[in-house]
C-alpha positions in Angstrom: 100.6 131.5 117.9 100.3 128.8 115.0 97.8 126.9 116.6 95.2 129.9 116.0 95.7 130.1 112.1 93.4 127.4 112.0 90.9 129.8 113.6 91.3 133.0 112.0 91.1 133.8 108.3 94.2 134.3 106.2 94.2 138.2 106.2 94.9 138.0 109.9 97.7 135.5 109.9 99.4 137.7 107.3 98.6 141.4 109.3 99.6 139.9 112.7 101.2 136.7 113.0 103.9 136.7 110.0 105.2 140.4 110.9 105.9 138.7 114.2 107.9 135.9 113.0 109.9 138.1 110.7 111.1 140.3 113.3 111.4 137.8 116.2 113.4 135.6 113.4 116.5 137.7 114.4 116.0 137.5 118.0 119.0 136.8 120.2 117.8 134.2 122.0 117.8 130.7 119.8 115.1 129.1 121.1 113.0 131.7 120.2 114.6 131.8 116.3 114.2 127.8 116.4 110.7 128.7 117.2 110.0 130.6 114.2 111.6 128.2 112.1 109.4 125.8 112.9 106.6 128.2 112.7 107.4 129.0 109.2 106.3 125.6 108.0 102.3 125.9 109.6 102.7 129.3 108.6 103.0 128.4 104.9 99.5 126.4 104.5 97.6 129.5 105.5 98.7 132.7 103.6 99.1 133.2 100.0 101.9 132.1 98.2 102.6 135.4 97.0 103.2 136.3 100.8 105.1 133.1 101.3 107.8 134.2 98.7 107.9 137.9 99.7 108.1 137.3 103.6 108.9 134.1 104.8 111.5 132.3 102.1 113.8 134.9 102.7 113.1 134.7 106.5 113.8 130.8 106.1 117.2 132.1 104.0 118.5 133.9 106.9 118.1 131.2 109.5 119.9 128.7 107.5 122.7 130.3 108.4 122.1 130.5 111.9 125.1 130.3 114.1 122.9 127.6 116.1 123.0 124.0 114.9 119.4 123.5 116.2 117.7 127.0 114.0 119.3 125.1 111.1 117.9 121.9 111.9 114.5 123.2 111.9 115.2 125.2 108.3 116.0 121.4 106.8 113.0 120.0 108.2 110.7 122.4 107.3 112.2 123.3 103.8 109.9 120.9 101.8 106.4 122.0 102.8 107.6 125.9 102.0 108.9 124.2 98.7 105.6 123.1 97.4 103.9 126.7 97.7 106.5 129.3 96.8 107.5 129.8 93.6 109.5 127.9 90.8 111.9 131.0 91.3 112.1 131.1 95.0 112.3 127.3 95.1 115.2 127.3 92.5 117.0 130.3 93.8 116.7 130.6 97.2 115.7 127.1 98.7 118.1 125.2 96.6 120.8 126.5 97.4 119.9 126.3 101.3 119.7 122.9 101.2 122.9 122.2 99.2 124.3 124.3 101.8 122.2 122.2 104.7 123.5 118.9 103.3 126.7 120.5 103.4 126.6 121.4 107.3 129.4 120.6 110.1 126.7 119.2 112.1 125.8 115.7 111.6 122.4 116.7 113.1 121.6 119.3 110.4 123.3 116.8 107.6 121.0 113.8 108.6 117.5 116.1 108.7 118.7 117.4 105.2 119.0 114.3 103.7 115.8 112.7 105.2 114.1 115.6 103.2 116.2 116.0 100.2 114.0 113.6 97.9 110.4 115.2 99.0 112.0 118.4 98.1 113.0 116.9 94.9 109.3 115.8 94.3 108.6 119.7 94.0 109.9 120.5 90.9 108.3 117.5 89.1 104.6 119.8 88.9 106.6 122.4 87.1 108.6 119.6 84.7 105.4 118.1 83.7 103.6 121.5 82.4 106.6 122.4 80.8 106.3 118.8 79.0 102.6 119.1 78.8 103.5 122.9 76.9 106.3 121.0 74.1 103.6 118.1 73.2 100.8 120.4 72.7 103.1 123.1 70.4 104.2 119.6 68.4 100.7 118.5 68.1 99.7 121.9 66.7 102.7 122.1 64.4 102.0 118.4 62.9 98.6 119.2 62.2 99.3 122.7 60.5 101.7 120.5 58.6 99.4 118.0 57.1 97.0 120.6 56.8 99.5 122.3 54.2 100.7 119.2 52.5 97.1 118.1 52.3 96.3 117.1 48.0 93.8 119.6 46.5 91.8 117.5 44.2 89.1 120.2 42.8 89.3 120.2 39.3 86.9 122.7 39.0 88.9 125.8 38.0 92.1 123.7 36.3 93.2 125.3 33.0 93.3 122.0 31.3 89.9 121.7 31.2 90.1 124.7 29.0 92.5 124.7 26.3 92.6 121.1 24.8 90.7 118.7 24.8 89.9 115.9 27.0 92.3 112.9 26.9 91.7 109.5 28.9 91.0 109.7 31.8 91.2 105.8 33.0 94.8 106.1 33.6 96.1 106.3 36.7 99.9 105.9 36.7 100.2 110.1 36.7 98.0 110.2 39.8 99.5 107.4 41.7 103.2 108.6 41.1 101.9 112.3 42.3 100.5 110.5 45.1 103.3 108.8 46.4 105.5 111.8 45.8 103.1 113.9 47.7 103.1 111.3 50.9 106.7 110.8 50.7 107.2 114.4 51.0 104.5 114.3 53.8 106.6 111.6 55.4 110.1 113.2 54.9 108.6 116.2 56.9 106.8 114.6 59.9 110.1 112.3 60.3 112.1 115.6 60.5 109.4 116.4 63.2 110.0 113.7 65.2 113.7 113.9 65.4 113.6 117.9 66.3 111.0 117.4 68.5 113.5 114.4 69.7 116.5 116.8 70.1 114.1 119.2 71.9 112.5 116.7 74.4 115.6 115.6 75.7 115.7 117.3 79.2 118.9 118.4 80.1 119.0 117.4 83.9 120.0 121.4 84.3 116.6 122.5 83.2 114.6 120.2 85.6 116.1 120.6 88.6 119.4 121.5 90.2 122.2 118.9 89.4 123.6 119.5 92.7 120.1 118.2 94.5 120.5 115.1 92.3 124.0 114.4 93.0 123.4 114.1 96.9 120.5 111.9 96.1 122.2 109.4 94.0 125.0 109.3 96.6 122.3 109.2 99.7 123.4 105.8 101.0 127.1 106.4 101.2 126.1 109.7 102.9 123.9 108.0 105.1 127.0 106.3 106.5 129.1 108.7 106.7 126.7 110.8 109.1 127.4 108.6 111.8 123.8 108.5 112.7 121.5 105.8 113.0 118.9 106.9 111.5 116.5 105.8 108.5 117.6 108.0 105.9 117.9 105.3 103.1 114.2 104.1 104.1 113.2 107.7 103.0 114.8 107.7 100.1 113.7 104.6 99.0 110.2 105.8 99.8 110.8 108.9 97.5 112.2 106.8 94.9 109.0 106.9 92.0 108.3 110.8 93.0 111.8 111.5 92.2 111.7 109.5 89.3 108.4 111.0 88.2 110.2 114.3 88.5 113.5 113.2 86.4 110.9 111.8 83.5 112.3 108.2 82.4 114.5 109.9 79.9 117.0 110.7 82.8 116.4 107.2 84.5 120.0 106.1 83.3 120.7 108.8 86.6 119.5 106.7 89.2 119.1 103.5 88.2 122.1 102.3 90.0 120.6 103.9 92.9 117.5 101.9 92.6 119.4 98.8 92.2 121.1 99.9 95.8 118.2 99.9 97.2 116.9 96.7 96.1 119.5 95.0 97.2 120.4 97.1 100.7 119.9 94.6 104.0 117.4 96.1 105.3 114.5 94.5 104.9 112.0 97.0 105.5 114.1 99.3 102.4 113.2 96.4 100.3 109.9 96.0 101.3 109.5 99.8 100.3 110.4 99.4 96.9 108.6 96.4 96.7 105.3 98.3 97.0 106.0 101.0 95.2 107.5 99.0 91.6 104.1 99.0 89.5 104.3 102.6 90.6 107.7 102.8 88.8 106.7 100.7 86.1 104.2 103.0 85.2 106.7 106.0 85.1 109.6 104.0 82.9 109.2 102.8 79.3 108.8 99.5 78.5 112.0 98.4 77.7 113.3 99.9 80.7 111.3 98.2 83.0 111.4 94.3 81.0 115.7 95.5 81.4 115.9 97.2 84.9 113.1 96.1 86.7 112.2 92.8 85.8 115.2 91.3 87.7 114.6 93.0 90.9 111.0 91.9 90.3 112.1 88.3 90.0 114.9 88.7 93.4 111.9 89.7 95.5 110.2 86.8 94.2 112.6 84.6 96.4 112.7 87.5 99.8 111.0 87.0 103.3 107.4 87.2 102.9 107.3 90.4 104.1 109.0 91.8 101.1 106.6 89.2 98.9 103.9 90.7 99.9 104.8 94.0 98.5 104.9 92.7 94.9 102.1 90.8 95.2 99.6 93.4 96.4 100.2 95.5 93.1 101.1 91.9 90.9 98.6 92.8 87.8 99.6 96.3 88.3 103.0 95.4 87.4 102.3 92.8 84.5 99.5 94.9 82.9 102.4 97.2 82.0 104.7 94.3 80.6 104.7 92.9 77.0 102.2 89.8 76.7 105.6 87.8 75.7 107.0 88.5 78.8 103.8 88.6 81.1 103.4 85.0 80.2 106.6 84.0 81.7 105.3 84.8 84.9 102.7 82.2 85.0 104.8 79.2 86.0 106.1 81.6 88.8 102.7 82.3 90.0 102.9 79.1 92.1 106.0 79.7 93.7 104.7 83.6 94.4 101.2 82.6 96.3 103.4 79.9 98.7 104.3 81.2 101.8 106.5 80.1 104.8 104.2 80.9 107.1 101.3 79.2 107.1 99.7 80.7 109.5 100.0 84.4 107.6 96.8 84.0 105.9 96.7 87.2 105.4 99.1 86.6 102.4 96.8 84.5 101.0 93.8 86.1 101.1 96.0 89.2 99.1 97.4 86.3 96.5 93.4 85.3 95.9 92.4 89.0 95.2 95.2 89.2 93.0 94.3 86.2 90.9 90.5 88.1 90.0 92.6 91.5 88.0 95.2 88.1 86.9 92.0 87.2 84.6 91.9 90.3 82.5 95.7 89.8 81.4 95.4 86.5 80.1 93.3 84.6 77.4 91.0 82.0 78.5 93.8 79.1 77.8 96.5 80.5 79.9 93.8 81.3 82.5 92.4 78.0 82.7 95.6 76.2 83.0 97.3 78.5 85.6 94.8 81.0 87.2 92.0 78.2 87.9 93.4 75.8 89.8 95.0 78.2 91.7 91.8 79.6 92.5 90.3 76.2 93.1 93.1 75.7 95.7 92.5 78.6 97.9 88.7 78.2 97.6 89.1 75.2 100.2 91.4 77.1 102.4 90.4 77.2 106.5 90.1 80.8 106.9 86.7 82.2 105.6 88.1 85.5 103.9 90.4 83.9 101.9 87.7 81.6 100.5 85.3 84.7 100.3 88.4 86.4 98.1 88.6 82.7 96.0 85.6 82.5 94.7 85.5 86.2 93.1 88.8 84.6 91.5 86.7 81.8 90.2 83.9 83.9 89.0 86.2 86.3 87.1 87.7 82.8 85.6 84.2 81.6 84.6 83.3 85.0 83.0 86.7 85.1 81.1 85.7 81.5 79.7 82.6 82.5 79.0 83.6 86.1 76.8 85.8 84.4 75.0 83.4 81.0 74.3 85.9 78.8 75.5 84.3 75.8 75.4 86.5 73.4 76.5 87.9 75.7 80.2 84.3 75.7 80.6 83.4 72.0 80.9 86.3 72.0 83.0 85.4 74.6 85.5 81.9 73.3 85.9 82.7 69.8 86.7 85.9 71.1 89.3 83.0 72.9 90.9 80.3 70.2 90.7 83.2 67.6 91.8 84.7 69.9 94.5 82.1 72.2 96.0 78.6 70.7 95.0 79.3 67.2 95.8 82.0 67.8 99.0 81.7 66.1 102.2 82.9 69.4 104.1 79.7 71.4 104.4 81.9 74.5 104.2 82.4 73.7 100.8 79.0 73.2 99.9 78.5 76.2 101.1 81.1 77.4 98.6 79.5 76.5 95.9 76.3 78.6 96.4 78.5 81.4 97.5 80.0 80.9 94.0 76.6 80.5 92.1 75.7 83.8 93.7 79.1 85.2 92.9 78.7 84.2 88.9 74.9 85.5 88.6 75.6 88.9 90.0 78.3 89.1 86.9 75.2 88.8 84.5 77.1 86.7 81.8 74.6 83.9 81.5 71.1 83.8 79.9 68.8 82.7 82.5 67.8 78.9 80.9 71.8 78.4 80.6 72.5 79.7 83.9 69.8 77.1 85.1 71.6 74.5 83.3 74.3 74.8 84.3 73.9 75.8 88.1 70.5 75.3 89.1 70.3 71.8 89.4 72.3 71.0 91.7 71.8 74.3 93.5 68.3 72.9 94.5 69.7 69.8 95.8 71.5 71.6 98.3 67.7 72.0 99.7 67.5 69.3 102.0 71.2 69.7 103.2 71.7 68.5 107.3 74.0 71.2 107.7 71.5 74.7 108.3 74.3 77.2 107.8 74.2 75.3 104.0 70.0 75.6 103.8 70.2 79.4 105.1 72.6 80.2 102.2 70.6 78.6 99.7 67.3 80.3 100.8 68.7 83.8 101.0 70.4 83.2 97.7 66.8 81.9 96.2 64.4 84.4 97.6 66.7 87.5 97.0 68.4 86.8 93.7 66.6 84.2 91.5 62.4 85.0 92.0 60.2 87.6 91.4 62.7 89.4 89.0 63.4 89.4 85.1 65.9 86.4 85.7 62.8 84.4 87.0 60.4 85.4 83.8 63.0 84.0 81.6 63.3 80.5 82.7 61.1 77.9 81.5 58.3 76.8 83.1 59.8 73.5 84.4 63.0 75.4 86.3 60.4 77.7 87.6 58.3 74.9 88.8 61.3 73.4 91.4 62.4 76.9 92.2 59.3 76.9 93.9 58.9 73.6 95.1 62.8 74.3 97.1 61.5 77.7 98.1 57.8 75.4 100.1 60.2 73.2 101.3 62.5 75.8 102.8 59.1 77.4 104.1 58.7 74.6 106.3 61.9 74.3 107.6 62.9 72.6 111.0 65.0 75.8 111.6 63.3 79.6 112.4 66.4 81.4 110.6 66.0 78.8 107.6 62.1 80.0 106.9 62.7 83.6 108.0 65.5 83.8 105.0 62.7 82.8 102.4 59.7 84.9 104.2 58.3 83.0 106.5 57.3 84.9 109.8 60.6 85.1 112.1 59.6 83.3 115.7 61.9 84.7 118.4 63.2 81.9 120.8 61.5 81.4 123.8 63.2 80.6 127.0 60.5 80.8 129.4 59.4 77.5 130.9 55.7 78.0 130.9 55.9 78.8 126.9 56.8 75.3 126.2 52.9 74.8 125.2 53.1 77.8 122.9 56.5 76.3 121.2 54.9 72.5 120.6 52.0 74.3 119.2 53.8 76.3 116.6 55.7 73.5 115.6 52.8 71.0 114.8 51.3 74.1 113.3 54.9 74.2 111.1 54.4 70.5 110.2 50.8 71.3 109.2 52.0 74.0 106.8 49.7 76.4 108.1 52.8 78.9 108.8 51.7 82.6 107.8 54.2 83.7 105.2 55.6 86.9 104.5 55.4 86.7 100.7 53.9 84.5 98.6 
């Protein structure tokens, strides 16, 4: 029957199909009650939640209580989608307390699916928590400005009585209106700091208000329950993976609650737990103050640094994430680490690298240009020579985020540095790979638009172009597309001078002429498909003298 709500609209799910649940809910066989229970969660997505609260929570509150271990089983694992579209009354009221009593069951089959779903359930009350929050801010905002608004100083002298009956004394002294003044905004301030600490007093959730403290006690105590179940199961996996959704619910004024708990999970022996909560810490670091994450989270931050890699990888792949929210004081202490973070045991995982290079390109925004120069560069410099062509790919946007970092902050000095790293390393390389690096990078740096075109030419161009005549032709094919789609015919080209202008297109005639078909077809020459016919051999001579005569037809002049 649930496999047609998809089918028909709404109105007929609730006039056929939820009627039928309810009353074949207290059937007597149980396979047929186990049925509805799990019908009740598909059941849930369709109708309204009005109907959701009138007919099926209490349908799901009766077979909770089902003499049948299985009909109970069901309830547990399909309590949390009902919970995120009845009501805050019907989910504090009525599914609360049929969890508690779920967690609570004689079956060790019931227990275990009520614990897998107890911190999803938990995530449901955090929509109410935060319009409640969103309510107290917005009724503290209003208050403040009505506040000011009354204490504001009325300085219109135009209907004062003492203009009236005396007259005028000096007026240059301004002791009177200075001491008013201060009075005034001490006054002012005496009032908003009497703000702050009620609104201090009022913001403090009591746990009671958010959620039911029973739900939160079987969550902090979820491993120890986990093995006392007696089933193998991954129960602290989940609730490590509803960790920052619980914590977004309890707000980080009630993260003294679980805290412990989090440092559990950190440290449990499974790897893949610690793997979880390795991927989800910026997440967390978001939620927390900042003093609670430098105090609580940094040291589990720095024990992962030193786990398998599959556990390293979870830091790394949110690593600015998780510094951007750190002081710069302490962000900086992370640079020597950064080293020792990228290394892997497995060389072979290159995947870790490539992840550690696209890391290194949000690493430029969190650092000035000294820090990035001395840390971030050479870093990048290092994996731009690596074997495997996406992590090099994932290098050099590094580099070109390093080079527009020097650049925005006109530091002169990184600069110099980075050019002649790349000259030395790329430009002038034996490896034709590399060489090929380097226009990849040129390419990579113009298409961030943080040169003027004369200084990009100065500091590029030149040895771009001697790339021209390179042996290798993946190196010449790069360089043409590069020059024919990026650098002519556009506003970049108007702006050089005359003489950069002048060996663009002397490389672009040479490239024209080009021993190899791709090599002219990437700079608009006429494409020649390859012949394999042996009585075309004539036709293939004669295009090529006809290449050496430069009377190819070209595409674009």
């Amino acid at each position: 029957m649930t496999r047609l709500t998809q089918y028909i609209s709404s109105d007929l799910v609730l006039k056929y199909f939820v009627p039928t649940i309810v009353q074949q809910s207290s059937s007597i066989a149980f396979q047929t009650r186990k049925t509805c229970a799990t019908s009740i969660g598909d059941l849930v997505t369709v109708i309204p939640p009005s109907a959701v609260d009138q007919y099926l929570v209490p349908c799901l509150s009766n077979l909770c209580s089902d003499p049948f271990w299985g009909v109970r089983k069901s309830c547990a694992e399909v309590i949390h989608p009902v919970g995120q579209v009845c009501s805050k009354e019907s989910r504090w009221n009525i599914l609360s307390p049929c969890l508690i009593q779920l967690l609570q069951d004689q079956s060790r089959w019931v227990k275990t699916a009520a614990l897998r779903v107890l911190g999803y359930f938990i995530s449901t009350f955090a929509q109410s928590n935060i319009d409640k929050q969103t309510d107290i801010n917005n009724n503290k905002n209003d208050l403040s400005i009505k506040i000011e608004e009354s204490t504001k100083i009325n300085e219109n002298d135009q209907f004062n009585d003492f203009n009236y009956w005396r007259e005028p004394v000096i007026t240059n002294i301004d002791f009177d209106k200075d001491f008013i003044l201060n009075s005034n905004q001490s006054s002012t301030t005496t009032c908003k700091e009497s703000i702050v600490e009620i609104s201090k007093i009022s913001n403090e959730d009591d746990i009671n208000n958010i959620l039911p403290i029973e739900l939160l006690d079987f969550y902090t105590s979820l491993i120890e329950q986990s093995h006392s179940s007696g089933v193998e199961t991954d129960i602290v996996h989940q609730g490590a993976h509803t960790f920052p959704a619980v914590a977004l619910t309890l707000t980080n004024k009630n993260w003294h609650r679980i805290r412990d708990l989090h440092k559990k999970f950190s440290e449990d022996l499974q790897w893949k737990v610690r793997r979880t909560l390795a991927y989800s810490l910026h997440a967390l670091a978001e939620i927390l103050t900042v003093e609670q994450v430098e105090e609580d989270l940094c040291p589990i931050f720095d024990s992962f640094f030193r786990d398998v890699d599959e556990v390293k990888i979870g830091i790394l792949s949110n690593l600015a994430k998780f510094l951007k929210v750190l002081r710069l004081s302490t962000r900086r202490t992370y640079l020597d680490k950064l080293n020792y973070l990228t290394s892997v045991d497995n060389q072979r995982n290159w995947r870790f690298r490539f992840e550690s290079a696209n890391q290194l390109y949000e690493l430029t925004e969190l650092f000035s240009s000294v820090d990035v120069g001395d840390y971030i560069s050479p870093l990048g410099f290092g994996m731009a020579v690596d074997k495997v062509a996406d992590v090099r790919h994932a290098a050099i946007k590094a580099l070109s985020g390093c080079y527009s970092k020097f650049n925005c902050e006109k530091a002169q000095v990184q600069t110099e540095v980075f050019l002649d790293d790349c000259h030395r390393v790329f430009a002038s390389s034996q490896d034709w790979k590399l060489r090929q690096v380097y226009i990849y990078l040129c390419k990579s740096i113009y298409k961030l638009n943080v040169d003027r075109p004369d200084q990009y030419a100065l500091r590029f161009i030149g040895k771009l172009l001697s790339l021209k005549e390179d042996p290798v032709v993946n190196v010449r094919l790069s360089l043409g597309t590069f020059i024919y789609q990026y650098l002519v015919n556009n506003e970049f080209y108007i702006g050089l001078s005359d003489d950069w202008r002048t060996q663009i297109d002397e490389c672009l005639q040479i490239l024209l002429v080009d021993r190899d078909r791709d090599v002219r077809a990437s700079v608009g020459g006429i494409y020649q498909p390859r012949q394999t016919d042996l009585s075309s051999e004539y036709s293939n001579d004669h295009s090529d003298s006809s290449i050496q005569n430069n009377t190819i037809t070209l595409g674009d002049q």
